[in-house]
C-alpha positions as a Markdown table, in Angstrom:
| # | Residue | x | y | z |
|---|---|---|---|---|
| 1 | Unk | 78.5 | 153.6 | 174.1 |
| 2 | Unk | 79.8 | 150.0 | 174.0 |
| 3 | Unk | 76.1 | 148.9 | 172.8 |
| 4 | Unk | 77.5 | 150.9 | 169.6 |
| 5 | Unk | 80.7 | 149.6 | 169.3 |
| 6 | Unk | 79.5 | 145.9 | 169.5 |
| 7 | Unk | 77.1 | 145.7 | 166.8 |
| 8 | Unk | 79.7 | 147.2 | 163.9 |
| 9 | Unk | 82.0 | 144.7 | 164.7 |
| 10 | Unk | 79.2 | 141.4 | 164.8 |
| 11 | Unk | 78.7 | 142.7 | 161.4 |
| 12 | Unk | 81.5 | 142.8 | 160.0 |
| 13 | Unk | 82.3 | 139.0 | 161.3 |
| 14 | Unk | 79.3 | 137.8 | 160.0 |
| 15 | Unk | 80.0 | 139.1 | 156.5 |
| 16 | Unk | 83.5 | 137.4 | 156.6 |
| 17 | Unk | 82.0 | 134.4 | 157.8 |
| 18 | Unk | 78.7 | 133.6 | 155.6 |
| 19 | Unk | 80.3 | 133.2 | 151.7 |
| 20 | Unk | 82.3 | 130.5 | 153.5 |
| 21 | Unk | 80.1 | 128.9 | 154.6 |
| 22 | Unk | 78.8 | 129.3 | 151.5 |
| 23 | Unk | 81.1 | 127.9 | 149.2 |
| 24 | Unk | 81.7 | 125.0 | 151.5 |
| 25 | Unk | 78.2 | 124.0 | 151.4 |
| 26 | Unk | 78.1 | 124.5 | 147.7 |
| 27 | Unk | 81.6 | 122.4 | 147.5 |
| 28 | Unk | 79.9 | 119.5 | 149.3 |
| 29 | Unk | 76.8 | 120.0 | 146.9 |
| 30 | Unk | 78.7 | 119.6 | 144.1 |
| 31 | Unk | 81.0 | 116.8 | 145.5 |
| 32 | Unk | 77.5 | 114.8 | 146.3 |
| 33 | Unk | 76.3 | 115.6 | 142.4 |
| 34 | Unk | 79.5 | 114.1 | 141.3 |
| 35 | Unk | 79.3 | 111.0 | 143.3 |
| 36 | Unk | 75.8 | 110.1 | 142.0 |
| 37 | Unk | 76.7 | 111.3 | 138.4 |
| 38 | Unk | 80.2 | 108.4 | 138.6 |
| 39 | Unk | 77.1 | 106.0 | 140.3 |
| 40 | Unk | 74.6 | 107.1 | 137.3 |
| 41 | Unk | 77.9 | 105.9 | 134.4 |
| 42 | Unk | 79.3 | 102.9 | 136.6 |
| 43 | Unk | 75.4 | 101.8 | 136.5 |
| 44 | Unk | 75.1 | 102.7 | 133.0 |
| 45 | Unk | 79.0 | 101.2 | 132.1 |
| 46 | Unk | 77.2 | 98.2 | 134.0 |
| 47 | Unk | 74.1 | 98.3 | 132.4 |
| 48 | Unk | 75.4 | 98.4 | 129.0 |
| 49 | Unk | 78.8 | 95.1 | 129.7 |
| 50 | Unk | 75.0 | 93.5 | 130.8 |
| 51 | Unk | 73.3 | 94.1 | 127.4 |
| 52 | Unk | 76.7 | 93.5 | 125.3 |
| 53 | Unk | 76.7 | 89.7 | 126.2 |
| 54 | Unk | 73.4 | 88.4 | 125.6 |
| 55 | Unk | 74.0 | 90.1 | 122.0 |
| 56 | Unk | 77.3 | 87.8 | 122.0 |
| 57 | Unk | 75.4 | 85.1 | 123.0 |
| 58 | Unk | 72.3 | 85.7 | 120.3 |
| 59 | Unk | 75.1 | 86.4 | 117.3 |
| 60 | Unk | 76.9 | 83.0 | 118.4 |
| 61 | Unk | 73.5 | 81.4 | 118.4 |
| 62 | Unk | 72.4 | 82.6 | 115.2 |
| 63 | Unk | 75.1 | 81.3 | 113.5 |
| 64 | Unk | 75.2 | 78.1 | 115.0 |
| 65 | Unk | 71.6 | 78.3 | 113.7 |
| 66 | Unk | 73.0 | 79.1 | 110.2 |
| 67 | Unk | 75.4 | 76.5 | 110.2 |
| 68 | Unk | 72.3 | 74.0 | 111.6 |
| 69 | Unk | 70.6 | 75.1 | 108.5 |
| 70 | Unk | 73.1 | 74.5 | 106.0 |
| 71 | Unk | 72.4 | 70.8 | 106.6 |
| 72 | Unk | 69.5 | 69.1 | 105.3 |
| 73 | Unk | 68.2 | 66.3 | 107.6 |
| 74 | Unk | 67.0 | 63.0 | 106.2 |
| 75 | Unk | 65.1 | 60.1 | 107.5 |
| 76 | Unk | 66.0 | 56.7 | 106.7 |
| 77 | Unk | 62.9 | 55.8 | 104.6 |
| 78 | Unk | 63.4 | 59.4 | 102.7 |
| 79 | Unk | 67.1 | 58.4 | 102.4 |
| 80 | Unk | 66.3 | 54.7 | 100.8 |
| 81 | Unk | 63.4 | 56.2 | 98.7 |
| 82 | Unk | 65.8 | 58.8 | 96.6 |
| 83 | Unk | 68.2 | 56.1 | 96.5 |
| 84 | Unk | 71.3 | 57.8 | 97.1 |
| 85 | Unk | 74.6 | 57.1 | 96.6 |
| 86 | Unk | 76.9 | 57.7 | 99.5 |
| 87 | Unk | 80.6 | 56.5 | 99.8 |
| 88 | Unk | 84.2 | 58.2 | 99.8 |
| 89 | Unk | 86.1 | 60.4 | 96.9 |
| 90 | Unk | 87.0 | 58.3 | 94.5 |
| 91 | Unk | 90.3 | 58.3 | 92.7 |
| 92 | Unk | 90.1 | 58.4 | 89.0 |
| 93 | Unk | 92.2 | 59.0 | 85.4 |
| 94 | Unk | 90.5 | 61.8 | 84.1 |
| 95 | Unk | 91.7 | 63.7 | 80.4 |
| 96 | Unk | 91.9 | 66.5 | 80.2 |
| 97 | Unk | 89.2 | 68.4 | 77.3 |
| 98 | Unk | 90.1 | 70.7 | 74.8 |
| 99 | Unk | 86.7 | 71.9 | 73.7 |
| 100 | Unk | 86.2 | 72.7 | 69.1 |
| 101 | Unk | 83.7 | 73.1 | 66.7 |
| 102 | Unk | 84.3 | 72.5 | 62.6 |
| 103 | Unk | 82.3 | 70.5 | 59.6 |
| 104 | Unk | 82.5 | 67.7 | 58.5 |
| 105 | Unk | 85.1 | 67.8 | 55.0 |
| 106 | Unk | 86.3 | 65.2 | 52.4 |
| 107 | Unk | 89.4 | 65.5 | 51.1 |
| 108 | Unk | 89.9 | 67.1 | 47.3 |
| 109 | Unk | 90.8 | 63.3 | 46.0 |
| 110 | Unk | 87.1 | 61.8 | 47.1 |
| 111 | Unk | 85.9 | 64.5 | 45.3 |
| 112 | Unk | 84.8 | 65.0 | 41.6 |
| 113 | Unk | 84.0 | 67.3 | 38.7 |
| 114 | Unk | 83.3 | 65.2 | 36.0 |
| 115 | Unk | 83.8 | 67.6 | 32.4 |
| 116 | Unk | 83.5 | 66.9 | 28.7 |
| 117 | Unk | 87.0 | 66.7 | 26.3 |
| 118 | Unk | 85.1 | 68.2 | 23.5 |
| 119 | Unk | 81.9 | 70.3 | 22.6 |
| 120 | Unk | 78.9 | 67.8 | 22.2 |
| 121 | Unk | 75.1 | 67.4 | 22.8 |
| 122 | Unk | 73.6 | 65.0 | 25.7 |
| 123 | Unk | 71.6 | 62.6 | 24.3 |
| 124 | Unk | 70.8 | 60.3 | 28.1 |
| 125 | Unk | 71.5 | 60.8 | 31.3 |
| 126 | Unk | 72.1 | 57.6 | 33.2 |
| 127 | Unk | 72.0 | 58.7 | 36.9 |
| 128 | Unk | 70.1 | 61.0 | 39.9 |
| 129 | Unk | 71.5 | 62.5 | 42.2 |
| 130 | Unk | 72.4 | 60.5 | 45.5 |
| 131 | Unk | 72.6 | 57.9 | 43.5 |
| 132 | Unk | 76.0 | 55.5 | 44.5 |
| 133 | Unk | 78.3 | 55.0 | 41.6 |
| 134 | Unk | 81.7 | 53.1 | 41.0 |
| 135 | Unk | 84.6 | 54.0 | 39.1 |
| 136 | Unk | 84.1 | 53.7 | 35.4 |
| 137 | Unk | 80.2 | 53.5 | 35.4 |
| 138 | Unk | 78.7 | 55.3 | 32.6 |
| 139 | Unk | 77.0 | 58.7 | 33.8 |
| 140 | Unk | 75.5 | 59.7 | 30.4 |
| 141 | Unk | 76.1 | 59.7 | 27.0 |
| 142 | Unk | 76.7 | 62.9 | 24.3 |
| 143 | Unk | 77.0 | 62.9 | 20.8 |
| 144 | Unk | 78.2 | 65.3 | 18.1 |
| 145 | Unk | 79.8 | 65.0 | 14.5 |
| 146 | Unk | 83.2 | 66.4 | 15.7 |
| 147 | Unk | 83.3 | 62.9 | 17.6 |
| 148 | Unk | 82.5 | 60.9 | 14.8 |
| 149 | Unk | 85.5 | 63.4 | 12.5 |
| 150 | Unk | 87.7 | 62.4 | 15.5 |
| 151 | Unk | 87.6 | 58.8 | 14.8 |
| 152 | Unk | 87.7 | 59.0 | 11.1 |
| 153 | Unk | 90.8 | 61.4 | 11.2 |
| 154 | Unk | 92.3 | 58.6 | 14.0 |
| 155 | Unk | 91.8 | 56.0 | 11.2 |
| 156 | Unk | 93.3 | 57.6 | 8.2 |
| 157 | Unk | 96.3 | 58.9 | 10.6 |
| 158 | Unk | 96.6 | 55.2 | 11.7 |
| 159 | Unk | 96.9 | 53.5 | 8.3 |
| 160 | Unk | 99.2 | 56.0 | 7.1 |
| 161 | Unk | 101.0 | 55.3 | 9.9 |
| 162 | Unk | 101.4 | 51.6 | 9.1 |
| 163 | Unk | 102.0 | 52.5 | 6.0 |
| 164 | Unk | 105.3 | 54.9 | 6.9 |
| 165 | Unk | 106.4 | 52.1 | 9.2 |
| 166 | Unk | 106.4 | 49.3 | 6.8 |
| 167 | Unk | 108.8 | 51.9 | 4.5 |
| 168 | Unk | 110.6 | 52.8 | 7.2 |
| 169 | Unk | 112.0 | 49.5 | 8.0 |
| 170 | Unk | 112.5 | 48.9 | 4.5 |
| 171 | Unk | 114.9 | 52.3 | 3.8 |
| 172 | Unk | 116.8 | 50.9 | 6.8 |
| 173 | Unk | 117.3 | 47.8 | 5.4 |
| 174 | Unk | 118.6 | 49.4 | 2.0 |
| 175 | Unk | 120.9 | 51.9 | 4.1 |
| 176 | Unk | 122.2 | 48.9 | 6.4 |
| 177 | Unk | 123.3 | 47.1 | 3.5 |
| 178 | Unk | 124.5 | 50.2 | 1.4 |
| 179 | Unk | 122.0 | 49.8 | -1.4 |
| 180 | Unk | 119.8 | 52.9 | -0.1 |
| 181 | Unk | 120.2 | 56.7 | 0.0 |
| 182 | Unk | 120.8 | 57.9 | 3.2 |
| 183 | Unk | 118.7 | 61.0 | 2.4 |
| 184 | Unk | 115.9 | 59.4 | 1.3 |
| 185 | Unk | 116.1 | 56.8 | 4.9 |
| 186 | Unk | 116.0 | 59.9 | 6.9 |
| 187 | Unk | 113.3 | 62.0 | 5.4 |
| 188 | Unk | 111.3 | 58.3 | 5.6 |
| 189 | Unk | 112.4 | 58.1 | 9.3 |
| 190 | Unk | 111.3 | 61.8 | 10.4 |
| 191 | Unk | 108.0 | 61.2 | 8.3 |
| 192 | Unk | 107.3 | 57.7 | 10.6 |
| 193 | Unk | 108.2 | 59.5 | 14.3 |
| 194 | Unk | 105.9 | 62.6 | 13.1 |
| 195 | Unk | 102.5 | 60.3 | 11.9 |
| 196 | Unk | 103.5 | 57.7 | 15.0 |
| 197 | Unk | 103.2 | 61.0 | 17.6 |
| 198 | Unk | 100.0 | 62.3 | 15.6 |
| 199 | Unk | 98.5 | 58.5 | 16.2 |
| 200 | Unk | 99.1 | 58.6 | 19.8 |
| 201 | Unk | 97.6 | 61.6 | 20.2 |
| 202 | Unk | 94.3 | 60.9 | 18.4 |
| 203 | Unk | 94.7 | 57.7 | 20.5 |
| 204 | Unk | 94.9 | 59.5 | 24.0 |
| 205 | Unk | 91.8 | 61.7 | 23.1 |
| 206 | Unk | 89.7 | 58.8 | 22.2 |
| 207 | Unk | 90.8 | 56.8 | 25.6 |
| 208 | Unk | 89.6 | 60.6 | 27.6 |
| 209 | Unk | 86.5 | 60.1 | 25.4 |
| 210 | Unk | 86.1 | 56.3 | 26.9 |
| 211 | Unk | 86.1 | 55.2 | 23.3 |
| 212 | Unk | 87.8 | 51.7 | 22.6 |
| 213 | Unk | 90.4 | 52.5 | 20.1 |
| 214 | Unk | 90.9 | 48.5 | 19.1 |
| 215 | Unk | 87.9 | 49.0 | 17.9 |
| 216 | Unk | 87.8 | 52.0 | 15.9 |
| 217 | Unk | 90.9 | 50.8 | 14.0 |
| 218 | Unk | 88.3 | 48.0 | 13.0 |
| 219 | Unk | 86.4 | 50.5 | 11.6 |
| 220 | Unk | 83.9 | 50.7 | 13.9 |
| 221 | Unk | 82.3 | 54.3 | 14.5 |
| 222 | Unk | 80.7 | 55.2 | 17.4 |
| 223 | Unk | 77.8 | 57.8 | 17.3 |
| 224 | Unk | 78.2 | 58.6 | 20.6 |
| 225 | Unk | 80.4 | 58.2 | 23.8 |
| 226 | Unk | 79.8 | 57.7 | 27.6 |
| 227 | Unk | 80.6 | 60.1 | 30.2 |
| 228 | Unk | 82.1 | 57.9 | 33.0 |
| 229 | Unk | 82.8 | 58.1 | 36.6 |
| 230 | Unk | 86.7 | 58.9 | 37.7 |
| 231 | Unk | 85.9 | 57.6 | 41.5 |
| 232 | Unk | 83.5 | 55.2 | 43.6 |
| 233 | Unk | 80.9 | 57.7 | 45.6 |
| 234 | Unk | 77.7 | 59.0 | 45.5 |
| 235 | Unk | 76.0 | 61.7 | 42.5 |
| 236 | Unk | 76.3 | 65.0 | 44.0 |
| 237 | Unk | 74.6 | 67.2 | 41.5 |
| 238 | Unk | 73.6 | 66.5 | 37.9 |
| 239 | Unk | 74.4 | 69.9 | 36.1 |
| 240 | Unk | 72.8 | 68.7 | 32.4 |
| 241 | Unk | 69.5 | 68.6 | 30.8 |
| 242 | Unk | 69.1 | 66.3 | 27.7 |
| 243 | Unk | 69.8 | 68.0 | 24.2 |
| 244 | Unk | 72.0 | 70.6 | 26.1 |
| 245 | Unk | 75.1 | 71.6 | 24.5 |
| 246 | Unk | 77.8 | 71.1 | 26.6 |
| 247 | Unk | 81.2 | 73.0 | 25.7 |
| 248 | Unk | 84.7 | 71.3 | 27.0 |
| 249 | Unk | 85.7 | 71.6 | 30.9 |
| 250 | Unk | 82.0 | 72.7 | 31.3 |
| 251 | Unk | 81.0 | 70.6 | 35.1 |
| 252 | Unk | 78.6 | 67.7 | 33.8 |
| 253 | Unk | 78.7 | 65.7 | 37.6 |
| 254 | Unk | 79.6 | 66.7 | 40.9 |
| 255 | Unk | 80.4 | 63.2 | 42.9 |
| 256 | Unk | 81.4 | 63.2 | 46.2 |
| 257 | Unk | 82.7 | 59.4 | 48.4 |
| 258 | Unk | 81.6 | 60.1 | 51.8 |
| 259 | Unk | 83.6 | 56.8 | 52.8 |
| 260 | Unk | 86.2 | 59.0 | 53.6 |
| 261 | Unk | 84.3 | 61.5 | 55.6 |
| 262 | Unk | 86.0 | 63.1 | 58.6 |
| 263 | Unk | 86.0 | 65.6 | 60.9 |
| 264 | Unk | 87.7 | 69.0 | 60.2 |
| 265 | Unk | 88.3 | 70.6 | 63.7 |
| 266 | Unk | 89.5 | 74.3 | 64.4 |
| 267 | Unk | 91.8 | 74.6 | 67.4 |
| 268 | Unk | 92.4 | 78.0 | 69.0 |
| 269 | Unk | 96.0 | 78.9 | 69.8 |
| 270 | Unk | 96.0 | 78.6 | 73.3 |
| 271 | Unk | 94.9 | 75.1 | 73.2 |
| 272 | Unk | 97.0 | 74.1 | 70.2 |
| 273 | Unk | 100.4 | 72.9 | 72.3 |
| 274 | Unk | 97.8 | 70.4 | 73.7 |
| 275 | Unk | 96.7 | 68.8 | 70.8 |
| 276 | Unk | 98.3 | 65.6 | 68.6 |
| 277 | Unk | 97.9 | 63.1 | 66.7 |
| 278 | Unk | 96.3 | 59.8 | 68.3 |
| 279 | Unk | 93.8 | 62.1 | 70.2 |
| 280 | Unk | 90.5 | 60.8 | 71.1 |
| 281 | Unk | 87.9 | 63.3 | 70.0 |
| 282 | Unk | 83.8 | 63.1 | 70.6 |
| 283 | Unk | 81.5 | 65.0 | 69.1 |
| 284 | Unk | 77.6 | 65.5 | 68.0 |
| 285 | Unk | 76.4 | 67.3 | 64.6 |
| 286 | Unk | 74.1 | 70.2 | 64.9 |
| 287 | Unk | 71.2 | 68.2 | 63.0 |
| 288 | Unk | 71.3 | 65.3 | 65.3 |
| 289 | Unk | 72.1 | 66.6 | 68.2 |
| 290 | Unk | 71.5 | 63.4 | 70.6 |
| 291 | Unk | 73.9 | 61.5 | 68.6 |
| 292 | Unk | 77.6 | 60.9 | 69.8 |
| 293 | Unk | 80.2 | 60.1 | 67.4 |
| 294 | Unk | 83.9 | 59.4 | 67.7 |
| 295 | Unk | 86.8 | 60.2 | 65.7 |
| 296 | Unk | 90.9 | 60.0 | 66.0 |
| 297 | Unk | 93.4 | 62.6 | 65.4 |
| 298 | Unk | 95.3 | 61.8 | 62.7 |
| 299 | Unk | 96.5 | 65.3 | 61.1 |
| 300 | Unk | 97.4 | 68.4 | 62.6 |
| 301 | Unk | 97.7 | 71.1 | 60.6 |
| 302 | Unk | 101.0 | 73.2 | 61.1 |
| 303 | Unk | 99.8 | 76.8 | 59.9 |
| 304 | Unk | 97.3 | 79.2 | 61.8 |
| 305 | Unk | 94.4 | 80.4 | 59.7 |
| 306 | Unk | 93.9 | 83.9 | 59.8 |
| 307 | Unk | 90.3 | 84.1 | 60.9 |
| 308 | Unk | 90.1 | 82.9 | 63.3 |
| 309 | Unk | 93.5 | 82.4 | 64.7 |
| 310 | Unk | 93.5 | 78.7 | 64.5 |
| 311 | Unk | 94.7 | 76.0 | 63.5 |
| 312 | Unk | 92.8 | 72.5 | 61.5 |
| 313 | Unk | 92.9 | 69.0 | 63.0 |
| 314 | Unk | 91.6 | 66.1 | 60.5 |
| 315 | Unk | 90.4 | 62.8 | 62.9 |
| 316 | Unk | 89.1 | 60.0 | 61.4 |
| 317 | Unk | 85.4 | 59.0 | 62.0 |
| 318 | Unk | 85.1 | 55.6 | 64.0 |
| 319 | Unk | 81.6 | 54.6 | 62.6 |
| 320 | Unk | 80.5 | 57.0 | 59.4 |
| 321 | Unk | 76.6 | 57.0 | 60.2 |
| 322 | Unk | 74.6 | 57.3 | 56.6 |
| 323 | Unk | 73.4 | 60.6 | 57.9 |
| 324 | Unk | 76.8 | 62.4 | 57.7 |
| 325 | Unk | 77.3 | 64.7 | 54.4 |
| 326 | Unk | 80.3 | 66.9 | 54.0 |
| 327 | Unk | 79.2 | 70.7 | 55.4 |
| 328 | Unk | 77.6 | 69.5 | 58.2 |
| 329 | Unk | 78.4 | 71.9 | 61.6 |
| 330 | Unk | 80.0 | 70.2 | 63.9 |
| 331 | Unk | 80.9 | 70.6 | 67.6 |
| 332 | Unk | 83.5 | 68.2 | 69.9 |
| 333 | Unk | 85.9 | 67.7 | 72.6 |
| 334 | Unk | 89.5 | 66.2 | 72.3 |
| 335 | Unk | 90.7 | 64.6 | 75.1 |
| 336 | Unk | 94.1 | 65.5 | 76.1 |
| 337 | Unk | 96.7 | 64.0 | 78.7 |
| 338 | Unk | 95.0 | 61.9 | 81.0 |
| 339 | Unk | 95.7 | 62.0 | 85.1 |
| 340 | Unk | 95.2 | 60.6 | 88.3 |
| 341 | Unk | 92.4 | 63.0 | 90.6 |
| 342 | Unk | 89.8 | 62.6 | 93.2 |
| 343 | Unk | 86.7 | 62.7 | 91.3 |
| 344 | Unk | 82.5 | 62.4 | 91.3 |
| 345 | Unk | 80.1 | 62.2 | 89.0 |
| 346 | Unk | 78.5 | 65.1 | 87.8 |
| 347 | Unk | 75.2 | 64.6 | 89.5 |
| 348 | Unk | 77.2 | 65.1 | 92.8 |
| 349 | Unk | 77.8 | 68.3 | 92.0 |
| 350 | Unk | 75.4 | 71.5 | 92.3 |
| 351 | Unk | 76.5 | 75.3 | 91.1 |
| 352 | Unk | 74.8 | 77.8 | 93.1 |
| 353 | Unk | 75.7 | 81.8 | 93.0 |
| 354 | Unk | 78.3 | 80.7 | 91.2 |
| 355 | Unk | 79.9 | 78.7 | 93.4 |
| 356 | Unk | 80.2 | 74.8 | 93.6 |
| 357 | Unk | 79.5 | 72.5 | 96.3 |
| 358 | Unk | 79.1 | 68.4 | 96.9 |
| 359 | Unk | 77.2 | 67.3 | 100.2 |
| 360 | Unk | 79.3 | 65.4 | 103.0 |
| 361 | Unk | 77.2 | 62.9 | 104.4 |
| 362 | Unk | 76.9 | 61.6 | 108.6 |
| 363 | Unk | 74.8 | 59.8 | 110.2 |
| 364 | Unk | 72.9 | 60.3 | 114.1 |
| 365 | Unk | 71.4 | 57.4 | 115.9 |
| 366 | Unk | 68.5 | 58.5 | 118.4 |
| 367 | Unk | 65.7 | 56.6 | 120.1 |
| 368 | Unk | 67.0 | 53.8 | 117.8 |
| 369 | Unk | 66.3 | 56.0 | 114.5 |
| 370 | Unk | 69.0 | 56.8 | 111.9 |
| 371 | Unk | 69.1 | 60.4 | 110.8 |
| 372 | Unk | 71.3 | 61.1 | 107.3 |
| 373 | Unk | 72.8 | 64.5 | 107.6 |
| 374 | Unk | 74.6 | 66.2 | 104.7 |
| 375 | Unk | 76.8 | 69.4 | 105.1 |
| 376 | Unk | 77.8 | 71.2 | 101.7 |
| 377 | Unk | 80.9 | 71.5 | 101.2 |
| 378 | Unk | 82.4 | 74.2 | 98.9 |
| 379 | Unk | 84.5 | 73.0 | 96.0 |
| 380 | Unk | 86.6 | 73.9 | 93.4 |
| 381 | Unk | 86.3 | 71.7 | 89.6 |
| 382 | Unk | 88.7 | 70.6 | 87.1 |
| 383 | Unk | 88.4 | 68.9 | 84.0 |
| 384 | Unk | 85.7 | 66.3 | 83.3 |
| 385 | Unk | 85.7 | 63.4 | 81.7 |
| 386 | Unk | 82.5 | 61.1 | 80.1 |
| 387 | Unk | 80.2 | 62.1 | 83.2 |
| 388 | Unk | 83.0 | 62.6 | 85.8 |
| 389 | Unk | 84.5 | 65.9 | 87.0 |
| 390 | Unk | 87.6 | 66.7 | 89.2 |
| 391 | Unk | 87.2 | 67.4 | 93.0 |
| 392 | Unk | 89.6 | 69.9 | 94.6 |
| 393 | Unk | 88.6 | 70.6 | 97.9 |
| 394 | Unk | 89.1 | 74.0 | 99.8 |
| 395 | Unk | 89.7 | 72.8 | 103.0 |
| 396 | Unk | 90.6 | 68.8 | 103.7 |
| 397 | Unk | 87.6 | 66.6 | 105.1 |
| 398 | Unk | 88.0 | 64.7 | 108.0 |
| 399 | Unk | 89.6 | 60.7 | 106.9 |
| 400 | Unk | 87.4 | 58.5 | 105.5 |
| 401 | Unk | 85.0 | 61.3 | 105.1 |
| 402 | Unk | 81.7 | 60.1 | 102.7 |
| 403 | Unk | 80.0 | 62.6 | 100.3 |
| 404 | Unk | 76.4 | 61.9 | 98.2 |
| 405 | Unk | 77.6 | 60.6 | 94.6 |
| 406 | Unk | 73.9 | 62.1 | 93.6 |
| 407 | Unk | 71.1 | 63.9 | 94.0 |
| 408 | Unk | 72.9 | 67.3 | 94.4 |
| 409 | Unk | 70.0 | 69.0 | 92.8 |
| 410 | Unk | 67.6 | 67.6 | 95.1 |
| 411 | Unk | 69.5 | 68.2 | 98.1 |
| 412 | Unk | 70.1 | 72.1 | 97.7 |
| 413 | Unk | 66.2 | 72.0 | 96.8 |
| 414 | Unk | 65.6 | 70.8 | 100.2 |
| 415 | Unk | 68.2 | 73.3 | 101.9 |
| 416 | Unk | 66.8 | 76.8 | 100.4 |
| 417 | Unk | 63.5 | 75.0 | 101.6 |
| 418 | Unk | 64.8 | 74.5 | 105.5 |
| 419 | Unk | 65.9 | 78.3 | 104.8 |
| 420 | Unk | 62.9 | 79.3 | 103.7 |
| 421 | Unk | 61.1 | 78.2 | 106.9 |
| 422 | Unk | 63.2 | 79.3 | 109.0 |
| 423 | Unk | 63.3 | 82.9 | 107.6 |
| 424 | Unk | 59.1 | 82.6 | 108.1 |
């Protein structure tokens, strides 16, 4: 009977018992997962601080790299045998350029259009064209009977009025002394002014005509009359043909006197308030395009022409080559205001990806061999001035810092090369 009662009871203590024992064990299986999990991340957090340094350390010596192959290394015998320049940044005057184009002009009073006074037939042609001529030289000559009517009717005009002037003094005398009508001394006096004014007139046309009037009042009459020159220059264009018939104010010459040659700049408006007289200017014409010339401002203009908006400077030509004619294209810089800047020459100065750079140049002794070093150096440029340009420098070099005056070309050259390499 107890035998019964006993084994009910182990039961039911066992079944209280076993799920805790359970849980605990699975309580101290999951507490031993969870330490080696926090192991497996502090390893891994260890693992990965391990890995994130030598990436520091790779990244700091790549760019020390980069930096070491910005610089381009020289020997001393490469250094000698590109002979280059090497000292500090000068200071310089610079002025400042105001960059035009225009032609080459003359001015309407060195220019001519030679015409006839009256209708007439050419009957030589003295000149060619390009041919130099001075003021007064006969150009050709043209004939016609009005011409010859012209000088008969200046003759009879003329003696008449000699004739009216001797009678004219004589009614004066007679009214002076109260002898003479005072009708007859007036009508006398009118006909005198009115054959005096006709005389003068014939006279002026014959002097346009280059005809000596002395000697048509001699009686001499001239078949034909010379077309002259009204200014020293050169024979433009010959617009004749012998035996032509050339009406009055009809062109006969064009002559041009490139003596006074100059330049005819066009200045844009926002350059203009920089601009005035006693300006150097520079400039090359599009046919001979190696050749510098030099001019002074001597006019600026004080109106804006329409197209484009700008406005005309004359300067006066220092040395008018023979090859200048008036048309010729033209391009040229006027110097402006003129200030003190740290400057190069323009061969110490390379453009690359639109950027501009000089080289800073240091030397390294070793094993008793000198190395030449040069660092670019970014840069900003001003104006320029006959093969100098202004320096502005980003950030300040060290004092007495020396740059390469030259051979900027050469030395990025040999810098993509080292890159090059050093990609390979």
């Amino acid at each position: 009977m107890k035998k019964y009662i006993l084994f009910p009871f182990t039961l039911v203590l066992i079944a209280i018992l076993l799920p805790s024992c359970t849980s605990k064990s699975a309580d101290n299986s999951n507490l031993r997962e969870g330490k080696n999990q926090a192991s497996q991340k502090g390893n891994a957090k260890k693992e990965h601080d391990h890995d994130e340094h030598p990436h520091e350390d790779s990244a700091n010596k790549g760019q020390n790299d980069a930096e070491e192959m910005n610089a381009v290394h020289l020997s001393t015998q490469k250094f000698n045998s590109l002979n280059i320049k090497v000292n500090t940044i000068p200071t310089r005057a610079l002025s400042g350029v105001v960059n035009v184009n225009g032609r080459l002009e003359l001015f309407p009073q060195h220019k001519a259009i030679v015409t006839a006074i009256l209708g007439a037939n050419v009957i030589d042609i003295k000149v060619i064209e390009g041919e130099k001529v001075k003021k007064g030289q006969v150009l050709a000559y043209l004939s016609h009977p009005n011409l010859t009517n012209l000088q008969i009717a200046y003759i009879k005009v003329y003696n008449q009025m000699q004739f009216l002037e001797k009678e004219y003094d004589r009614q004066k005398r007679l009214y002076d002394e109260g002898i003479g009508s005072g009708k007859t001394y007036q009508q006398t006096q009118a006909d005198y002014q009115t054959i005096k004014g006709e005389a003068k007139g014939f006279e002026a046309q014959l002097k346009q005509l280059s005809i000596d009037v002395r000697q048509v009042r001699d009686g001499n009459i001239f078949q034909s009359v010379p077309i002259v020159s009204p200014i020293d220059g050169y024979i433009e264009k010959v617009l004749i043909q012998i035996g032509q018939f050339i009406d009055p104010q009809v062109p006969l010459f064009g002559i041009i006197n490139n003596d006074y040659i100059h330049a005819d700049l066009m200045v844009f408006e926002k350059d203009v308030h920089k601009v005035r007289e006693g300006q150097k200017v520079s400039f090359t014409v599009q046919s001979v395009p190696d050749k510098n010339l030099s001019a002074i401002i001597f006019s600026v203009g004080k109106n804006f022409e329409r197209n484009p908006m700008a406005v005309r400077v004359h300067a006066e030509i220092d040395q008018k080559e023979h090859f200048l004619i008036p048309g010729m294209y033209i391009r040229g810089k006027i110097y402006t205001e003129s200030a003190s800047v740290k400057a190069l020459p323009e061969e110490a100065i390379i453009v690359e990806e639109g950027k501009s750079y000089i080289f800073m140049v240091e030397t390294h002794q070793e094993d008793e061999k000198m190395e030449w070093v040069f660092s670019p150096i970014e840069i900003r440029t001003g104006i320029s001035d006959e093969g100098w340009v202004e320096i502005n420098l980003l950030e300040p070099l060290p004092r007495n810092a020396k740059v390469a005056w030259n051979n900027a070309y050469y030395l990025i050259a040999e810098m993509k090369k080292g890159e090059t390499s050093l990609e390979d």
